[in-house]
Every structure is written in C-alpha cells, then in structure tokens.
C-alpha positions as CSV (number, residue, x, y, z in Angstrom):
1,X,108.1,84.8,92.6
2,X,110.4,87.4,94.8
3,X,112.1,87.1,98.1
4,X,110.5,90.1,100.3
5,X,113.3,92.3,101.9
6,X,111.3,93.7,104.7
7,X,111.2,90.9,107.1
8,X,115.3,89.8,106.4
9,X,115.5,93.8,107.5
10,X,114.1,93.3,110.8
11,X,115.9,90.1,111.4
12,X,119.4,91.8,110.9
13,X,118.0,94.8,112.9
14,X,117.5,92.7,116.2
15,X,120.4,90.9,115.4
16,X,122.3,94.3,116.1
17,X,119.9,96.2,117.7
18,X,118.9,94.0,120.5
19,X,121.0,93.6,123.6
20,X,119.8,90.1,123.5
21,X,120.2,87.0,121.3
22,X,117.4,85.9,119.9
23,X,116.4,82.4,117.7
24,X,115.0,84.1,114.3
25,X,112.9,82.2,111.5
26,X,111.9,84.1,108.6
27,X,108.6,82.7,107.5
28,X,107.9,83.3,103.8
29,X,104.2,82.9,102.0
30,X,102.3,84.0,99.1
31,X,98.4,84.5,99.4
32,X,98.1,82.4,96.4
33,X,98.8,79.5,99.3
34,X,95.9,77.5,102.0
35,X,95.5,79.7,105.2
36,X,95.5,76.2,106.9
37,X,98.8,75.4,105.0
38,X,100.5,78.7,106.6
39,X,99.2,79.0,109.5
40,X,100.4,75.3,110.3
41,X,103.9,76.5,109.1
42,X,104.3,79.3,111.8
43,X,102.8,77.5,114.7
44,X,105.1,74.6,114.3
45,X,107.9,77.8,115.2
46,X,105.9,78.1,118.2
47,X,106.8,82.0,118.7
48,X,107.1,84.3,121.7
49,X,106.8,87.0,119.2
50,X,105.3,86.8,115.7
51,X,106.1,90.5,113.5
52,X,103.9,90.6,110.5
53,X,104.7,93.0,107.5
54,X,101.3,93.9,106.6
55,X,101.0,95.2,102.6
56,X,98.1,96.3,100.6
57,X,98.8,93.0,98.4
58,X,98.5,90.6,101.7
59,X,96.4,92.3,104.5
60,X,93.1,90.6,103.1
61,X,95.2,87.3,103.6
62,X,96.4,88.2,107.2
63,X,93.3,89.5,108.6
64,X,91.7,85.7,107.8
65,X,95.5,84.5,109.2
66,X,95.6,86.4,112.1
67,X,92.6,85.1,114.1
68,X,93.7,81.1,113.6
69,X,97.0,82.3,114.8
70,X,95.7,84.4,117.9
71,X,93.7,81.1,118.8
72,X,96.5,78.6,118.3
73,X,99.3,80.8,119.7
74,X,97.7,82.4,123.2
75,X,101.2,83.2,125.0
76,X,102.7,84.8,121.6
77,X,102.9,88.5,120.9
78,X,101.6,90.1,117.9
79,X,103.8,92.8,116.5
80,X,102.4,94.0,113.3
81,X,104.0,97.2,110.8
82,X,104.0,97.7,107.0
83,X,103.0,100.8,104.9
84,X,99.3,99.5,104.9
85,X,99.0,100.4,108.8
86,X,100.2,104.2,108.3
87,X,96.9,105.2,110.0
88,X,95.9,106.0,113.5
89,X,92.7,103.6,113.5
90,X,95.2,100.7,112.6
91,X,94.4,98.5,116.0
92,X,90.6,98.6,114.4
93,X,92.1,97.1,111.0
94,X,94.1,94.6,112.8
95,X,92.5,94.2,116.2
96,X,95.4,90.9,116.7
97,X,98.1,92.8,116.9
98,X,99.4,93.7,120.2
99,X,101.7,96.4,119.0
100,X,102.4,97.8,116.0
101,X,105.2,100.1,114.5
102,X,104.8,102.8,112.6
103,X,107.8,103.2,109.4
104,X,110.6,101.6,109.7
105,X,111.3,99.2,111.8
106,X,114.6,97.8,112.3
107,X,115.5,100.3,115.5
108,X,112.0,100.6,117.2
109,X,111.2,96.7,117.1
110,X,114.7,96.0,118.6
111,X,113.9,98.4,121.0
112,X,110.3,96.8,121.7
113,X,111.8,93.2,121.8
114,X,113.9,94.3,124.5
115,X,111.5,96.2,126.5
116,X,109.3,92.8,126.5
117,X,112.2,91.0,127.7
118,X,112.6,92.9,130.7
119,X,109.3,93.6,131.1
120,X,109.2,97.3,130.7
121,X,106.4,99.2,128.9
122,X,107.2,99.5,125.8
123,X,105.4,103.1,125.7
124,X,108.3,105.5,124.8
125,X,109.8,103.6,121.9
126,X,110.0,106.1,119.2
127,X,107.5,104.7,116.3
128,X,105.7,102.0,118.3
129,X,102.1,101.9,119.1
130,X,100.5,100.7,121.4
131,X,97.0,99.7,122.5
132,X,95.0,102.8,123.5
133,X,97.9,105.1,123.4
134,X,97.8,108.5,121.8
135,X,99.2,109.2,118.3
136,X,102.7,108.1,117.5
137,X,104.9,109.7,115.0
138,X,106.2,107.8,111.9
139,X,109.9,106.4,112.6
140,X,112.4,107.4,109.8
141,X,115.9,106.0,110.2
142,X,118.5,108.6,109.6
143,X,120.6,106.1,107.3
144,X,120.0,102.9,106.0
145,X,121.0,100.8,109.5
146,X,121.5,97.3,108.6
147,X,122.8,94.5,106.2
148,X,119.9,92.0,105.4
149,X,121.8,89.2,103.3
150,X,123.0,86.6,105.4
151,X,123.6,82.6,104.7
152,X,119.7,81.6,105.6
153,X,118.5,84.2,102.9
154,X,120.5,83.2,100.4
155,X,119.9,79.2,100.9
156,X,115.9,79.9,100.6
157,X,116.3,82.4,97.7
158,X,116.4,79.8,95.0
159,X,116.3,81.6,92.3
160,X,113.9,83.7,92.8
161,X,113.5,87.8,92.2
162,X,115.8,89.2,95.0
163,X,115.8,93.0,96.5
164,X,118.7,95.8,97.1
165,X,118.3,99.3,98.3
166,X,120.8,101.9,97.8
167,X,118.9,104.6,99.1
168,X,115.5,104.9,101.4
169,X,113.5,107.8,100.7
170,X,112.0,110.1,97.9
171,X,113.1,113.6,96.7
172,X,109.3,114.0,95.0
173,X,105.9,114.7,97.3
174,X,103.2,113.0,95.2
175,X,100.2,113.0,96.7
176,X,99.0,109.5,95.9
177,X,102.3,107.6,97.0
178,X,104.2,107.3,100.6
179,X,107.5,107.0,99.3
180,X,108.1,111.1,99.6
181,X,105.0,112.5,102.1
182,X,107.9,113.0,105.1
183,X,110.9,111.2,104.2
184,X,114.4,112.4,103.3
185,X,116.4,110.6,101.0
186,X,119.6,108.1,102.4
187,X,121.8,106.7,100.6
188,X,124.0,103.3,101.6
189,X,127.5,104.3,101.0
190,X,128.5,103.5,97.7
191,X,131.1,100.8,98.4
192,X,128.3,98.7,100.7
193,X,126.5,99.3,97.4
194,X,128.9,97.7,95.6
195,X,129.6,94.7,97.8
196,X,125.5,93.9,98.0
197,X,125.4,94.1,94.2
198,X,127.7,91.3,93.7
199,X,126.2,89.3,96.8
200,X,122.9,89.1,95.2
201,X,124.6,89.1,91.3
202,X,126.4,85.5,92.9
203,X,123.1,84.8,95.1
204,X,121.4,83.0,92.9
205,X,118.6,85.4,91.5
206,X,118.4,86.2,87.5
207,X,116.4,89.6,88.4
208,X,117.8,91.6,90.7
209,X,115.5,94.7,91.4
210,X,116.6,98.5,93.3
211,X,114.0,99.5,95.5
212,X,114.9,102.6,95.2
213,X,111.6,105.1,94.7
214,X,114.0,107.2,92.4
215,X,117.2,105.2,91.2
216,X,118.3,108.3,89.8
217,X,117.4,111.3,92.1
218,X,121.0,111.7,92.1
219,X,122.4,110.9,88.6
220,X,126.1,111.1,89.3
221,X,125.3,108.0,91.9
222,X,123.0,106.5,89.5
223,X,125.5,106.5,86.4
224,X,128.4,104.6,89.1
225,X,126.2,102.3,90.1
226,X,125.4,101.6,86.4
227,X,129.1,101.7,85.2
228,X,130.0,98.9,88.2
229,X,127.4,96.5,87.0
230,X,128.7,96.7,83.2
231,X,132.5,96.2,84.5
232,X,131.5,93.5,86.6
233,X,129.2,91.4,84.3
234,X,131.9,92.2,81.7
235,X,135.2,91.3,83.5
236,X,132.8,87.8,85.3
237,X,131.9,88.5,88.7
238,X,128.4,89.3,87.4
239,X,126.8,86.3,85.9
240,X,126.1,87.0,82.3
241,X,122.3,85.6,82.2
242,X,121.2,88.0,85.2
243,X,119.0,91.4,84.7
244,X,118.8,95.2,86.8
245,X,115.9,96.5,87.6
246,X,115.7,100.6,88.2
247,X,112.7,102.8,89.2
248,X,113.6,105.9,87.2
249,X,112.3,109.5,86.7
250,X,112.3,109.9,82.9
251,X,112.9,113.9,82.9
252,X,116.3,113.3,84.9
253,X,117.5,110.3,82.9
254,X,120.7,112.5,81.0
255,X,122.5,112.0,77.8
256,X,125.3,110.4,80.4
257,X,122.9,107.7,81.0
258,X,121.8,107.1,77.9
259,X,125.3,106.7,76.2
260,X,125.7,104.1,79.2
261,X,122.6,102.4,78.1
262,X,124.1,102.4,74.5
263,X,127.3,100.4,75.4
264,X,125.5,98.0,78.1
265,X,124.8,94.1,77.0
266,X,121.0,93.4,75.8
267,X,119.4,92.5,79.3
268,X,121.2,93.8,81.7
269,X,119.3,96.5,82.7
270,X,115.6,97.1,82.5
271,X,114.0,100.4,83.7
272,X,110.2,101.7,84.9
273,X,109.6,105.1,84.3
274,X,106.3,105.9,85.6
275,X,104.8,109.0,83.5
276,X,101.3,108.5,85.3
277,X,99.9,111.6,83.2
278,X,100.6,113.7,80.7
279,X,97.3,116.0,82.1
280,X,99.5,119.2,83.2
281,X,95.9,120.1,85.6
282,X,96.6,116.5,87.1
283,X,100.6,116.4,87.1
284,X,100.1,119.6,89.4
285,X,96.6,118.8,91.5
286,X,99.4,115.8,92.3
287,X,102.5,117.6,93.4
288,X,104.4,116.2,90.7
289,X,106.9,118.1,88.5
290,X,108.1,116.6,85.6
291,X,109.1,117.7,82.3
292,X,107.0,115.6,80.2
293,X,108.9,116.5,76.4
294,X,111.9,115.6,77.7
295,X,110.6,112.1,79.3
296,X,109.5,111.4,75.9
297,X,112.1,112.3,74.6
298,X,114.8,110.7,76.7
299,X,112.9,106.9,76.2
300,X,112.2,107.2,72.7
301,X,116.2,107.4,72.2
302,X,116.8,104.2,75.1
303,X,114.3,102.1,73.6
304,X,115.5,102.2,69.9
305,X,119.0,100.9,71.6
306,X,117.0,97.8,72.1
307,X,119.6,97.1,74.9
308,X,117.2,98.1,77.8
309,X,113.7,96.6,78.6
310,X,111.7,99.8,79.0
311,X,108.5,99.7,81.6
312,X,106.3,102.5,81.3
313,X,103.5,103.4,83.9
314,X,99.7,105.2,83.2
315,X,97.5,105.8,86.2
316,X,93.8,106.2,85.6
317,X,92.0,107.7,88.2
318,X,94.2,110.2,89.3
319,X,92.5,113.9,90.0
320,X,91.2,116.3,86.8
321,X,91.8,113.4,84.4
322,X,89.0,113.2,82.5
323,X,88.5,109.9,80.1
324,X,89.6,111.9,76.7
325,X,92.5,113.4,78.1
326,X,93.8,110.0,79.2
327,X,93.2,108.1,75.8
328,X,95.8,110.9,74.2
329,X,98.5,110.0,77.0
330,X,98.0,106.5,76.0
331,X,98.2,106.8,72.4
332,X,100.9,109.7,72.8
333,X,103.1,107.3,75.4
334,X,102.2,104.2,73.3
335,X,103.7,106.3,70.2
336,X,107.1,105.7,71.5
337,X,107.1,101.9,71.7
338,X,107.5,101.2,74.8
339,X,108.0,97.2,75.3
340,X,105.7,97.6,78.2
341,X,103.0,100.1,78.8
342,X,101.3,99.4,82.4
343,X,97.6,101.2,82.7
344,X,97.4,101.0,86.3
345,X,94.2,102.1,88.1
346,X,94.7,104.5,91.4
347,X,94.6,102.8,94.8
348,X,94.1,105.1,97.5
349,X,96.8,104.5,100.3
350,X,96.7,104.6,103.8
351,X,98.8,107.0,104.9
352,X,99.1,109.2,101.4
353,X,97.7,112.8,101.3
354,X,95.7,111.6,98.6
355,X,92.7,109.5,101.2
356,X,92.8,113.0,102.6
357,X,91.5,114.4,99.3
358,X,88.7,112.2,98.3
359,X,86.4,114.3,99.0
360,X,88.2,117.6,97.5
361,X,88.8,115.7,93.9
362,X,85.4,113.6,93.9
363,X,87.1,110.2,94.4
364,X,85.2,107.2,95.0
365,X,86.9,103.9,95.8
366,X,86.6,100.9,96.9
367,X,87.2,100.2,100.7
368,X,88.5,97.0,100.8
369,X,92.3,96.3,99.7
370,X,93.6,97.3,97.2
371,X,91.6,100.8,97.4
372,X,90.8,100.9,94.1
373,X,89.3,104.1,92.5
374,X,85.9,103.0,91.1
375,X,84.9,106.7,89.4
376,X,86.5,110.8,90.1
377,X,84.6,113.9,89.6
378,X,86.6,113.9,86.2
379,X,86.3,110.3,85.2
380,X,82.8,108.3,85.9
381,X,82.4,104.4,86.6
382,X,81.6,104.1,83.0
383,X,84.8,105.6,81.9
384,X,86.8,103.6,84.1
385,X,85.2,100.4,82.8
386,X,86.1,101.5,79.1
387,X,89.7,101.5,80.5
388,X,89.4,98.5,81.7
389,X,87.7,96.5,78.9
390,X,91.4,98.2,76.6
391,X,93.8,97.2,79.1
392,X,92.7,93.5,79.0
393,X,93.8,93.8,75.2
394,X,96.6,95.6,76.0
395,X,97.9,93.3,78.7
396,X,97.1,90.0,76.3
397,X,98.0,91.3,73.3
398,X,101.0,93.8,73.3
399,X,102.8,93.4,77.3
400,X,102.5,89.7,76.9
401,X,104.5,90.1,73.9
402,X,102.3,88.0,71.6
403,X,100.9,90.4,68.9
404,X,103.6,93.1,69.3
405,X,104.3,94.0,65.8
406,X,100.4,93.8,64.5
407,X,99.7,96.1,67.4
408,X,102.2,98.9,66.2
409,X,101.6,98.3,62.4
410,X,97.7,98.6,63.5
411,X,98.3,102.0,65.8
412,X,99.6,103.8,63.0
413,X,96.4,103.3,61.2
414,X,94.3,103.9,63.8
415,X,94.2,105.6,67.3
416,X,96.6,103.2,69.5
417,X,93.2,103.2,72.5
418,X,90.5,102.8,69.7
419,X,92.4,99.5,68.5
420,X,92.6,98.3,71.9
421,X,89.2,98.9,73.3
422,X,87.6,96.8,70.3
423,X,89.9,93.9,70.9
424,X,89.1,94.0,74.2
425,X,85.6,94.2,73.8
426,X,85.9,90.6,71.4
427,X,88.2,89.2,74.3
428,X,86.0,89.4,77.1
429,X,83.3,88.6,75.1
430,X,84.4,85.3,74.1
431,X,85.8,84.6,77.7
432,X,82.7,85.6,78.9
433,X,81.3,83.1,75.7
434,X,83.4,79.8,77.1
435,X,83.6,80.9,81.1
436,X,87.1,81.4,81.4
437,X,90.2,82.9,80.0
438,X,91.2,82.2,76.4
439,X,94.2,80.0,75.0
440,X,96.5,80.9,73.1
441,X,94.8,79.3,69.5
442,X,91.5,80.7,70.7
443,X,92.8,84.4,71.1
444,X,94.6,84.2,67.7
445,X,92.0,83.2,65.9
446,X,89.4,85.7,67.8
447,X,91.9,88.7,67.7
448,X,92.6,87.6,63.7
449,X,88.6,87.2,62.7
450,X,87.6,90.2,64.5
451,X,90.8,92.2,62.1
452,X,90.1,91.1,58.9
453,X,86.3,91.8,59.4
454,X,86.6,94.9,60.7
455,X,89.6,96.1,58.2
456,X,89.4,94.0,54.9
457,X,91.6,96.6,53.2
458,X,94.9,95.4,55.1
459,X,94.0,91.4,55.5
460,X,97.0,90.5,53.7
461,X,99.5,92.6,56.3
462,X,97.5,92.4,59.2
463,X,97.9,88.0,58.1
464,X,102.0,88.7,57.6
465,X,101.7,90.7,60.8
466,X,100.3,88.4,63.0
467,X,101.8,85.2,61.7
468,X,105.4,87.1,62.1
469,X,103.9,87.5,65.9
470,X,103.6,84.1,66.3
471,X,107.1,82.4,65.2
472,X,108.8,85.3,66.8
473,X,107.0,85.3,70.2
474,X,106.1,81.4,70.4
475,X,108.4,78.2,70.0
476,X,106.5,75.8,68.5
477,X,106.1,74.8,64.4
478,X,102.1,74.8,64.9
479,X,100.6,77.4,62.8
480,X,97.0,78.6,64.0
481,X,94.5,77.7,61.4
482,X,93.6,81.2,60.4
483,X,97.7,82.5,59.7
484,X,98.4,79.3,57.5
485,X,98.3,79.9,53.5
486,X,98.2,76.6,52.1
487,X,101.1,76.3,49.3
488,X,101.7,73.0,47.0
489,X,105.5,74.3,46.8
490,X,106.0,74.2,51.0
491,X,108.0,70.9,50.8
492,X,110.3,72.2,48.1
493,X,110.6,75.8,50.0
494,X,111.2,73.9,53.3
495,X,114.2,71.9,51.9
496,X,115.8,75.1,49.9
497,X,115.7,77.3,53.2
498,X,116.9,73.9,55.6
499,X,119.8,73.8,53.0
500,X,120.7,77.2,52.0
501,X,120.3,78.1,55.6
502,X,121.1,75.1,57.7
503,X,120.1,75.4,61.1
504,X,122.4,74.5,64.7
505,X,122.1,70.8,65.6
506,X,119.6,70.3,68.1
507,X,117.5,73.5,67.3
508,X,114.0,73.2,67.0
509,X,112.9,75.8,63.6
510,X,109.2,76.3,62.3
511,X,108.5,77.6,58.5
512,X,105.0,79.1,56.8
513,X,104.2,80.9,54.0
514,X,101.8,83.6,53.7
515,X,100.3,85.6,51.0
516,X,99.9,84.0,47.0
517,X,101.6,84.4,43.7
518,X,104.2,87.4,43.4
519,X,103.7,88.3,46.8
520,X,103.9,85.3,49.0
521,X,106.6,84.9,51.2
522,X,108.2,82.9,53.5
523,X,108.9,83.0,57.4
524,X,110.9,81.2,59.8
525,X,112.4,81.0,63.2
526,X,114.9,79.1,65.2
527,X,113.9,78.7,68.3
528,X,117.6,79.8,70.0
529,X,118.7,82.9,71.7
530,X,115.8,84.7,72.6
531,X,116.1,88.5,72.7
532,X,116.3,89.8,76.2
533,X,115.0,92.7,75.7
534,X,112.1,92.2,73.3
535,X,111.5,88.7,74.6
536,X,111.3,87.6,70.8
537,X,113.2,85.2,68.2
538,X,114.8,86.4,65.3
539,X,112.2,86.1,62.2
540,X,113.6,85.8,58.6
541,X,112.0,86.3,55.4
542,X,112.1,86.0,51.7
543,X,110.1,86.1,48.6
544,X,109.1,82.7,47.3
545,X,109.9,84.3,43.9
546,X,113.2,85.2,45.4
547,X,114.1,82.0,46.6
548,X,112.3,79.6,43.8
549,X,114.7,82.2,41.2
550,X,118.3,81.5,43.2
C-alpha cells in the first residue's frame, strides 16, 4: 500500500496559494475497494469542491465513481487533473468534471478556487480548462512550490509506502513517457531535501521512494543525497529497518556511486534502472540515448555488493523490436542477475509523443486503460502472447524470490527466455487445469515434475537446487513431497547439527537431506534475519559423510 503525494500537493498549494482559508480533507482509496464504500466516504464531506487526480491505474474506477457522485453531490464542483487527462478531448473522457487542469496543479487550482469564490470566470487561469474553451497549455511550475507533509499526512500514513521529490522534471525526451516531452528539470534545494528525508525517515514508513524520473540526472546531487541518508541511518536519526528507493539511469550511475553503494548497510537503498531495450533501431526510433555496455556494466558491479536491491525494467512493445531481438535483451539483462527483472508491456499514454506514432510504428493497442500494446509492425499478437505466457514464470518463479537459485543454475544451461516460456507454459496450464492460481506446494511440485522430465541428466542438482529455494525463500519445516529424500539416519543427523550448531532460543529451524550415499547432503535454515536485499535466509550445508565422520 502507498500514500499518493499528488493530492497532499494540492492541499498545501491552496493552503499558500489561496487568499482564502479553506476546510481540506484528503480522501484516500484504492480501486481494490466497493464504489458504494467510497463514494459514501466523500459525500459524508459534503464538498463545495471535489479535485480528483485522475491516473491511468484509477480512471476506470472514477469514471464508474464520478456519475454516483455527480448525482449525490448537485451543488459540488468537479475539478479533475492527472497525467491521464494530458489531452484536448479530456471533457469527453470525463464529461463530470467541471474543470480540469492541465500539469501541475498546485498554482492554477489555487488560482481557480479563488476565482469560484468570487465568482469570476475562471477562464485566464494559466493551465485550467474549461468547458468549451479553446486549447490550454500544460502548466509547469518553475520550482517545486510547496511542502506537502503536514501533521494529517503523517497520522493516516501508517506505515505505509510514502513519497519525496527532490526534483520535478526529466533531462531525457522518450517518446513513450511524459516525464521529459516539455519539462525542465527543478530541483528542491538541497537542505529542504534534507529536512523531508528525515520527516518521512521518522514518519512512520519502512519504504521511502524518490519520485524523481532520474534520481541521478545530476550525480554530484545524487551522491549528497546518498551520503546524508548513510550518516543519518548510521549516527540514528534514520531508523535502521527503513529502505530508499531511486529511479536511476544506469549509463550515469559512476564509480563514485558505486563505491557509495559498497560502504552502505544491506537495505538501505534499492534502485530501478529501466534498460527498456537493448535494440539500438528502437533505443533511437525512442529518443533515448543510453550507453548500454556501460549500464551493464555499472549493475553487474552494484549487484555483486549484495547491499542494494537492484530493479531492472524490459518493455515489450516498444517500436522496431521484433520478438527475437527482445529474447536476447532478456537473456543478456537476465545474465547479470538482477534480483528483479520487470518485462513490462507498452502502454500508450495520453499525452506522450508516442499515441501520435501509432500509426508511423504499426502499433495496435488497446483503448481502454491501461493502453496496452496488443501487437507492432515488428512484434505480432502472437509474439506478445509468448511474452506473456514467460513473464508469468518469471514473475512466480524468479521476482517472487521462490526458485531464484534453480532459475540461474538452469540459465546457464539453457537460454534464460527458453527456460521461462516452458515453465510458463506448465503454469498456466495447470491454473487453467484447477481454475485459479496455484499454491505454493502445487507450483513446486508442477515446476519440479515438469524439470526432471524434461532434463533427467541434472535431477540430482536441479532436486539440491530447488530444495535450497525452499528453506532459503520460505519459513516453515514442511518439505514439498517431491524435494524430500527419505534417509533412516535423519534423526541422528538432526541431533548432530541441533548440537554442533545450536540454534538462538526461540528460532524456528527446518533440516532435509537430499541426494544418497557419498553424495547426500544436508540443509538447513534458521528462520532469523532475513537478507534485505535478496529477501532470503542463510542456507548451510554439509556432506552427511562429513558430518557422520566428525
């Protein structure tokens, strides 16, 4: 769960803005909750004026909201803004709102509240639309205008994922993204910075996340901000159990913040470098520049610190990609371990440059939210679908952190995509088989029949593999059916290890043996101090021989 920024923006923006004072509720909801359920909550407010942030993840919600609202709430206002209305027929997608501002907001809907006040017409106000009015430009801000933490967003934060922005803006231009189409960068001065870190560091939240588009556009900036984090969480006014989240560009992560990365606790700091393509044709047909070597490079080097969680990004979809030269950026970007590898599918944005290039590049999507490329002149339906059916493996399997180890051991003797797409193919089968998604137990044993069939020749590591998988990535002493190897001697190997490696008092440990005669071995796991980073217990093993002989 996460604590939207945009909204607590536009609060502290009429707060200073406005030459009035105003009574302010900020109404949070997910789309996961009943319409009737929301809609009750806002009406009880009983608004003058009702702004809506409209996003491509919550439109579909607010265009069933909207209309019970309009009914309920005749005398209220509608003022409606978001990245998803960065179009001129947005009064069409959202006939309920009255006006609607275009960018950001904290200025113009100041400005608008107070021309509704005194009953002006609010038809000058710089990045406000209104009904039947001729094109309006997008508003940019020339710095980042207002503070948005205040005591009522910290007392409903709870805990949950909480938002900072050190700069607005993007230095890149790709075509399929707003962040950079006409926006300069801004940053908050540094020492504002500073003081909203440890606000939101004190606040509450264990994940803290920039929403900057490029954390480190400019690296001098990015390595401060970095260093003031480690001397805070070091020195205590950082809370040790709390994680930073950075957008990066791989090819200007430096050496500099690298060696920071080296010296910074497991945890702290996780980053999401989206590589999108390795295709040089596509990396240009999208206005993006990137040194794609040194990206490589610079992540191989921050994930074997293991001190950094390391997100990596794939877009399929994306112009003069064909299918083949997407399954080598997988197995190429896949090659480098990251502990996350996102293959994300392109959603044509209002308001990018690329729904003005559908046509040019072939692209055919889907027109209801989230926009989401169905087949490119490059890249048909079918294609696409064979993406999809590996990404359900890959999410499962490997970013779920279940099979992590089997899935490397496996890549390197096969393609990485290969072994994904035949998993995926036996996952969706079976879930198609029972009607809904698989446990845990049911995907082990699918994923574990489908490998020993299919690969006799390594049954006995991909067994060692996947049963190291499981005491490292699950807390429990059950042992799926298909990893146990029955042993006569596991009472007497279960009280040699509980005494020559006694365990902490109150710590729950699981033990199995795999493999037979010189070979078999045994695992186990306390179930204490997670890794941060890899999300995993610490497995050990030794030779039965080994231990039976000492």
């Amino acid at each position: 769960m996460h604590c939207s920024l945009s909204p607590w923006c536009l609060k502290a923006g009429l707060e200073k803005f406005s030459k009035y004072k105003h009574n302010i509720d900020v109404i949070s909801a997910t789309v996961n909750e009943d319409l009737n359920t929301v809609a009750k909550r806002i009406i009880d407010t009983s608004p003058d004026i009702l702004g809506i942030c409209c996003y491509i993840w919550n439109i579909a919600f607010l265009r069933e909201l909207l209309p019970m609202l309009k009914v309920a709430l005749s005398n209220c206002l509608f003022v409606a803004g978001g990245p998803e209305l960065l179009s001129d027929n947005a009064f069409d997608r959202l006939p309920e709102a009255d006006y609607i501002i275009l960018g950001e907001g904290e200025v113009p809907f100041a400005k608008l509240v107070d021309a509704l006040i005194e009953g002006k017409t609010p038809d000058n106000i710089d990045g406000v639309m209104v009904k039947g009015a001729s094109h309006v430009d997008t508003y940019y801000h020339y710095d980042i205008p207002v503070m948005p933490y205040d005591e009522s967003y910290f007392k409903q934060l709870k805990g949950r994922i909480s938002y900072i922005e050190s700069s607005r803006g993007c230095p890149f231009s790709c075509t399929f993204c707003l962040s950079g189409r006409r926006e300069k960068v801004r940053y908050l001065p540094m020492e504002d910075t500073k003081k909203r870190i440890l606000m939101l560091a004190n606040g509450g939240s264990k994940t803290i996340k920039f929403v900057d588009r490029t954390f480190n556009a400019n690296k001098k900036r990015a390595k401060e901000i970095i260093s003031f984090i480690m001397d805070k969480h070091k020195n205590g006014e950082i809370p040790q159990d709390i994680c930073f989240h950075f957008e990066m560009a791989g090819d200007l992560i430096d050496d500099g913040i690298v060696e920071l990365f080296s010296q910074s606790p497991e945890g702290l700091f996780q980053i999401e470098v989206g590589i999108q393509s390795l295709n040089e044709a596509t990396l240009e047909a999208i206005q993006r520049k990137t040194d794609v070597e040194k990206i490589k490079t610079q992540l191989e080097k921050i994930i074997s610190l293991d001190t950094v969680r390391v997100h990596v990004d794939l877009i399929a979809g994306l112009p003069l990609e064909t299918l083949d030269s997407f399954i080598d950026a997988f197995n190429k970007v896949f090659a480098i371990k990251p502990h996350i590898l996102q293959l994300g599918f392109l959603k044509i944005l209002y308001g990018s440059k690329m729904r003005s290039q559908t046509e040019e590049f072939g692209i055919i999507y889907n027109e209801q939210p989230p926009y989401e490329v169905i087949s490119t002149k490059h890249m048909s339906k079918k294609d696409m679908l064979i993406l999809k059916r590996a990404e359900r493996a890959l999410e499962l399997l490997y970013n779920r952190r279940r099979f992590v180890n089997t899935m490397q051991l496996l890549a390197g003797k096969m393609p990485a995509f290969d072994l994904f797409l035949a998993l995926g193919d036996v996952i969706l089968a079976k879930e198609k088989e029972k009607n809904s998604p698989l446990s845990l137990e049911e995907l082990t044993e699918a994923v574990y029949s489908y490998l020993i069939d299919k690969m006799p020749e390594y049954a006995t590591e991909i067994k060692s593999a996947m049963l190291y998988d499981r005491l490292s990535s699950t807390a429990t002493s059950f042992i799926p059916h298909c990893l146990r190897s029955e042993s006569h001697l596991y009472n007497k190997l279960k009280d040699i290890i509980n005494k020559k490696y006694p365990k902490e008092k109150n710590i729950h440990r699981a033990i199995a043996v795999t493999g037979n005669d010189d070979k078999a071995k045994v695992f186990w796991a306390d179930y204490s101090n997670k890794h941060p980073v890899t999300e995993h217990y610490k497995v050990n093993c030794v030779y039965v021989k080994e231990l039976l002989t000492d």
